[in-house]
RODO-2510 file (C-alpha; in nm, 4 decimals, decimal comma):
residues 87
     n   res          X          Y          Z
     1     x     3,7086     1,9007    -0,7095
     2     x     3,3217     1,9075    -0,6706
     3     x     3,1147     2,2004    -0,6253
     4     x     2,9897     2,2269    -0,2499
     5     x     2,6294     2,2457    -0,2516
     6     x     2,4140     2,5110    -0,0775
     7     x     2,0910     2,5129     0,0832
     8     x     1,9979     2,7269    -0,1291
     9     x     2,1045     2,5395    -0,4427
    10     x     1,9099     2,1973    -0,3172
    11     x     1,5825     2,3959    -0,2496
    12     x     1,6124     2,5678    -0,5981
    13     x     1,6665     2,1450    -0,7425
    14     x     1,4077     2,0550    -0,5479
    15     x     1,1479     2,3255    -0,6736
    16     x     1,2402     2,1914    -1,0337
    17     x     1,1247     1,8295    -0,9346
    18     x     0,7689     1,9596    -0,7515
    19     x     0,4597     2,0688    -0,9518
    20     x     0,2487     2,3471    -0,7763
    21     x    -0,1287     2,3312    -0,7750
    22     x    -0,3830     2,5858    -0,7248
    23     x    -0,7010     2,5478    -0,5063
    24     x    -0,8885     2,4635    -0,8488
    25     x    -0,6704     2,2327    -0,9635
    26     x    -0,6027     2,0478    -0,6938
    27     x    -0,9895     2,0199    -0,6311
    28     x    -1,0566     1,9125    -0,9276
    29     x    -0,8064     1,5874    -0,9131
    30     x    -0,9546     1,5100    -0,5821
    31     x    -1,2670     1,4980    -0,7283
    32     x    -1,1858     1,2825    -1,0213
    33     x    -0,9798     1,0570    -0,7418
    34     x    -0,6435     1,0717    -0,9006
    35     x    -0,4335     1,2047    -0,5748
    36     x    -0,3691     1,1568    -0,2204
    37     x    -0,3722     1,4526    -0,0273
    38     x    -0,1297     1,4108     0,2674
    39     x    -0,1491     1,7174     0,5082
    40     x     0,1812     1,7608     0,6495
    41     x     0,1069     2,0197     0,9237
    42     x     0,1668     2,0057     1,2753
    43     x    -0,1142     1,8258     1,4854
    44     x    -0,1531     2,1518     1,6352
    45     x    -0,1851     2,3675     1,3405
    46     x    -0,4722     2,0873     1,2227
    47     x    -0,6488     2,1670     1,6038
    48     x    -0,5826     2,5721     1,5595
    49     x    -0,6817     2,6042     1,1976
    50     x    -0,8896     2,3128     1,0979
    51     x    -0,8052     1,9655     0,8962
    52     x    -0,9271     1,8896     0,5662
    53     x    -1,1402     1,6584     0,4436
    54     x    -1,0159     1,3062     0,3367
    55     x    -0,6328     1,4466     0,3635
    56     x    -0,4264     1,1859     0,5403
    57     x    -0,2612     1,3759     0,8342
    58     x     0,1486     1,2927     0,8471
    59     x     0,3501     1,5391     1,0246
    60     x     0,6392     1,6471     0,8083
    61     x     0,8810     1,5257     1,0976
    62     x     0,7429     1,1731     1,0342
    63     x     0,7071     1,2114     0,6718
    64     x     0,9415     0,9613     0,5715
    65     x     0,9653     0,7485     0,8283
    66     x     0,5850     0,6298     0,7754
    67     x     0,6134     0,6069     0,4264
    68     x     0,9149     0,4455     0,4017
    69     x     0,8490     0,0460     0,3938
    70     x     1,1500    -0,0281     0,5609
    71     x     1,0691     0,1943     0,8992
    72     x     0,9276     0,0688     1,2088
    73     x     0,7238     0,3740     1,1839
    74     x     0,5709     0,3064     0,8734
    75     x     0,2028     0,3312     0,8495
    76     x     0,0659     0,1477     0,5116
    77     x    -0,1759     0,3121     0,2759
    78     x     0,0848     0,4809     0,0439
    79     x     0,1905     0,3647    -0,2502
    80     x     0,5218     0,5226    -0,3989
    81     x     0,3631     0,5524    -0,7363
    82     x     0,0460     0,7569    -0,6412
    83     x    -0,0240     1,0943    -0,7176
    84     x     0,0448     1,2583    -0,3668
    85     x     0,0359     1,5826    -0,2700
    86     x     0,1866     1,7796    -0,0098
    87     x    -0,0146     2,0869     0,1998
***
């Protein structure tokens, strides 16, 4: 029989796979040009509270769907082995 998993369970596997920056770090790689910084708020939030410079805005509803190749929704400029990160 195999375990059911949890919700809390996938969010604790999926913490183990992601790498948390601070504001210094993450600076610092934008400045030497090694990431992509997708900004995966709302288009509101962006209006309310501001976007960020050079972040590529993707709403985390449409996350996948425009990076994946294979969607009709896909918007290019992301390659899957880039440095991306997530705000």
């Amino acid at each position: 029989m195999t375990a059911r998993r949890t919700v809390d369970g996938m969010v604790a596997e999926a913490k183990a796979r992601i790498e948390e920056l601070s504001v210094d770090q993450l600076r610092a790689e934008l400045e030497r040009g090694d990431v992509k910084l997708v900004d995966i708020r709302d288009f509101r939030e962006r209006i309310d509270r501001g976007t960020i410079p050079n972040a590529i805005p993707a709403p985390r509803g449409m996350l996948e769907f425009w990076f994946c190749h294979d969607s009709k929704y896909f918007r290019g400029g992301y390659q899957h082995d880039d440095r991306i990160v997530l705000y």
